[in-house]
Residue frames as qw, qx, qy, qz and C-alpha x, y, z in Angstrom:
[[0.562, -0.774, -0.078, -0.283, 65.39, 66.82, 79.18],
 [0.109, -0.687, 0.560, -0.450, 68.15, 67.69, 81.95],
 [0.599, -0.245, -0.737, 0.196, 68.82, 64.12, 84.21],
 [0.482, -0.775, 0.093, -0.397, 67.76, 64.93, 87.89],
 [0.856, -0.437, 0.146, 0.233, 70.66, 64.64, 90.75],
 [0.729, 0.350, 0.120, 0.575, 73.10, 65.14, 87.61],
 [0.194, 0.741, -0.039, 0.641, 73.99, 69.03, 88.82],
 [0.468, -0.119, -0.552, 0.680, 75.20, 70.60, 91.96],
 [0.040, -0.850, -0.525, 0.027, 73.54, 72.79, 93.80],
 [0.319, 0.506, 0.033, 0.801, 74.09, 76.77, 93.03],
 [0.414, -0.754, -0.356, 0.366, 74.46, 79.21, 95.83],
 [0.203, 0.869, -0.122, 0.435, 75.00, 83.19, 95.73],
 [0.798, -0.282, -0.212, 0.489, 78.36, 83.00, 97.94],
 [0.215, -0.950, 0.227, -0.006, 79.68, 85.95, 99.79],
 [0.862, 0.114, -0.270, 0.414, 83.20, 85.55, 99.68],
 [0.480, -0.875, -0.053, 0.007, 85.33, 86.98, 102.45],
 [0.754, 0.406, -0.331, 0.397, 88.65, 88.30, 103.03],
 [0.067, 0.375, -0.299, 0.875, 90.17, 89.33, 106.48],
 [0.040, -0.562, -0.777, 0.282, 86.54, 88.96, 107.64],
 [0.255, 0.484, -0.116, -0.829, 85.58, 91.69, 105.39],
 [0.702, 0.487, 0.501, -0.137, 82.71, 90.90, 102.61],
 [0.217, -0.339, 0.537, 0.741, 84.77, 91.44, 99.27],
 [0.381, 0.152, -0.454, -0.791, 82.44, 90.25, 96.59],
 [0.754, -0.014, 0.600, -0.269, 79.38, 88.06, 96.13],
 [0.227, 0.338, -0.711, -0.573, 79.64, 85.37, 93.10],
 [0.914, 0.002, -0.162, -0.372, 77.60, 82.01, 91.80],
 [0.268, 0.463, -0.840, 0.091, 79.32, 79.08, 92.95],
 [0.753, -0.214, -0.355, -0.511, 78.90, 75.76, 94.68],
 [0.540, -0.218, -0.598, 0.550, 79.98, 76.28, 98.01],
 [0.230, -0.850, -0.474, 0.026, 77.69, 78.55, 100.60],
 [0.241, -0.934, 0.079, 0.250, 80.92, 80.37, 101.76],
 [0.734, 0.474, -0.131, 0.468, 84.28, 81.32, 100.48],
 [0.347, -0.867, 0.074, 0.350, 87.24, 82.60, 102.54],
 [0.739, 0.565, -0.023, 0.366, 90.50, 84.18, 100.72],
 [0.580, -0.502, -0.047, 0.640, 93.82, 85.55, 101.30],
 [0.108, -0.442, 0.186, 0.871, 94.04, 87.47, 98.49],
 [0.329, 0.870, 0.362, -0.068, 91.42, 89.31, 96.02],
 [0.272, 0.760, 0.265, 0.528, 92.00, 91.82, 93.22],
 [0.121, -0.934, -0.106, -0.319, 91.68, 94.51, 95.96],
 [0.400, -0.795, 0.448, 0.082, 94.98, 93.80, 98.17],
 [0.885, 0.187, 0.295, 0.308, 97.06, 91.96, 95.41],
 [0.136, -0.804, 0.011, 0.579, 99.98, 94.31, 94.61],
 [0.315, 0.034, 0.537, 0.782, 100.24, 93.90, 91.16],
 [0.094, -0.709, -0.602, -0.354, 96.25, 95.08, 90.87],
 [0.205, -0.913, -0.239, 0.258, 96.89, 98.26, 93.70],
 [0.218, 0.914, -0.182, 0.290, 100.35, 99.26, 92.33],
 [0.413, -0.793, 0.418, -0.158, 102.18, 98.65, 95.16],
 [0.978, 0.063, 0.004, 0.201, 103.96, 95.76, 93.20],
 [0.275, -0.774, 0.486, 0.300, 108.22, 96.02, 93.50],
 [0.880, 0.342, -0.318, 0.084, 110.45, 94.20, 90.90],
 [0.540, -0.675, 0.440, 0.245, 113.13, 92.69, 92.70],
 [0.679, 0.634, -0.360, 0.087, 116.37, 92.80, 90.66],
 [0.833, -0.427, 0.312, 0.162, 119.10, 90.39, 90.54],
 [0.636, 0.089, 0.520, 0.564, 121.92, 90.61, 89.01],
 [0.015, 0.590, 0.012, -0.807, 120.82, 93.60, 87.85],
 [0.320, 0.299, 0.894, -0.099, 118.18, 92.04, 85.05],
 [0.167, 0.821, 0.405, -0.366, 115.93, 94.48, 85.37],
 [0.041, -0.824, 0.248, 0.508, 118.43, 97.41, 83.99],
 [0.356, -0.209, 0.762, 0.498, 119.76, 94.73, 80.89],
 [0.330, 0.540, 0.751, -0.192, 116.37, 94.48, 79.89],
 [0.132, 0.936, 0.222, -0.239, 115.80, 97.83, 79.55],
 [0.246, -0.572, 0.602, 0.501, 118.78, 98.68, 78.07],
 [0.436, 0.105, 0.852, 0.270, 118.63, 95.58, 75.81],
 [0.168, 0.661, 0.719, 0.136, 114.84, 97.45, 74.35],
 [0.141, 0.064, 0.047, 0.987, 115.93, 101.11, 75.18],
 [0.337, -0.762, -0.542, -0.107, 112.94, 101.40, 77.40],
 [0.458, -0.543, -0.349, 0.611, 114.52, 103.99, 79.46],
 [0.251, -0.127, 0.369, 0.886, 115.20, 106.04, 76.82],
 [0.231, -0.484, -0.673, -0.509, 111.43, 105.77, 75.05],
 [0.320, -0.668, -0.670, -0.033, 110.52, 106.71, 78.35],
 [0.468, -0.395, -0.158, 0.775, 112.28, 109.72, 79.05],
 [0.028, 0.121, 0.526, 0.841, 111.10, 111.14, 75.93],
 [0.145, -0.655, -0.546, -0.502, 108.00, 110.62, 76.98],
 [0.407, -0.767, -0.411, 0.278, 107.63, 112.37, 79.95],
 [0.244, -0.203, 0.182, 0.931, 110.18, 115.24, 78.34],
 [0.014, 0.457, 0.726, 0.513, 106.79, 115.71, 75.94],
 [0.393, -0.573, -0.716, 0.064, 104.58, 115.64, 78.02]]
């Protein structure tokens, strides 16, 4: 048998971003606020940027002849 007192208590928690309802989850706190969620995180919408230094990026690619693999594809295509 389970000890009594020995768990927390579970609540279905709205969690909020903005003051917008984003998602509800299980958890063991009534409310939740966030800055960022899945839905405005810009690697999850796309709108992520790579900043290059040093020009990084472009060695990279180079380095793996990703630019190339990808030119091809989209010449396919």
């Amino acid at each position: 048998m389970a000890k009594k007192g020995l768990h927390p208590e579970w609540f279905n928690t709205k969690v909020y971003c903005d003051g917008k309802l984003v998602l509800e989850v299980g958890t063991t706190k009534k409310e939740l606020s966030v800055d960022i969620w899945s839905g405005n995180h810009p690697f999850y919408t796309g709108s992520q940027k790579i900043i290059d230094t040093e020009g990084r990026v472009e060695k990279f690619e180079r380095k793996y002849n990703l630019k190339e693999s990808e030119e091809k594809k989209t010449k396919e295509i």
